[in-house]
N, C-alpha and C positions, 0 to 999 in steps of 0.2 A: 340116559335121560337124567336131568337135572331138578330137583324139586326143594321147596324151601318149604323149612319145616319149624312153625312155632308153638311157644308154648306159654302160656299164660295161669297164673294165680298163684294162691299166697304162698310165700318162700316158706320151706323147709329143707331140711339137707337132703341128699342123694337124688335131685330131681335130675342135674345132667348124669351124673352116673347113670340112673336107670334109663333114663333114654338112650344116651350113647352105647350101653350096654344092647339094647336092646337092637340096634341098626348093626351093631357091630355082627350080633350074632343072626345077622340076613346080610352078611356081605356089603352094605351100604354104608358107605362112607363119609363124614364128616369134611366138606370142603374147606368150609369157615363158619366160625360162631360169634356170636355177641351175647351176652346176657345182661341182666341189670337188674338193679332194685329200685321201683317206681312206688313210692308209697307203700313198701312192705310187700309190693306185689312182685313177682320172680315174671321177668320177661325175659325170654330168649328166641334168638330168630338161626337159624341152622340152613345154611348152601347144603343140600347132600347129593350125592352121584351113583343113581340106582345102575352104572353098566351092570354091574355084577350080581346084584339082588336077587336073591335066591325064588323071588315072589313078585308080585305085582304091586303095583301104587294104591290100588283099594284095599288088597288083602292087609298091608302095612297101615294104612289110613285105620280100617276098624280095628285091629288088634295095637295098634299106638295106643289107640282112642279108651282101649279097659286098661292097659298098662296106666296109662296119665291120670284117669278118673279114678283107679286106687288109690292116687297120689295125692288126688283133689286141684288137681289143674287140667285144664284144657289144650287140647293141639288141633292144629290146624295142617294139614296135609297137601302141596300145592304144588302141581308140574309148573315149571320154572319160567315154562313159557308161559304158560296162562296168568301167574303171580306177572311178570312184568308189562304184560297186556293190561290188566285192568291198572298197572299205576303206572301208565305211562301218561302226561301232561297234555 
């Protein structure tokens, strides 16, 4: 399964380290990333490739979810199918 995974607010250092750190140690893979700086704000959007994922898409979803909020940014958790369902035209 395929899921796109973003993360939103104010830049500081180590935001992708501790996320990639963090899928890396649940087996889940980094397909493609983008990031950016929007007005001081840390945007990043993540393809990732749960074959292997030691867990499930929820269990990942709420424990990303206290990893990013120690960080003071937000994520957003999204099976790949459903992310390109709602932005299709």
């Amino acid at each position: 399964m395929k899921a796109i995974i973003t993360v939103v607010g104010g830049d500081r250092v180590g935001i992708i380290a501790k996320v990639s750190a963090y899928l890396a140690q649940h087996s889940i893979n980094i397909d493609d990333i983008t990031q950016t700086i929007l007005s001081g704000n840390f945007v990043m959007m993540m393809m990732t490739d749960f074959s292997n994922a030691d867990t499930d898409i929820d269990s990942i979803r709420k424990e990303l979810a206290e990893v990013c909020k120690d960080m003071g940014v937000e994520v957003n958790v999204m099976n790949e199918k459903v992310f390109s369902t709602m932005h299709r035209i």
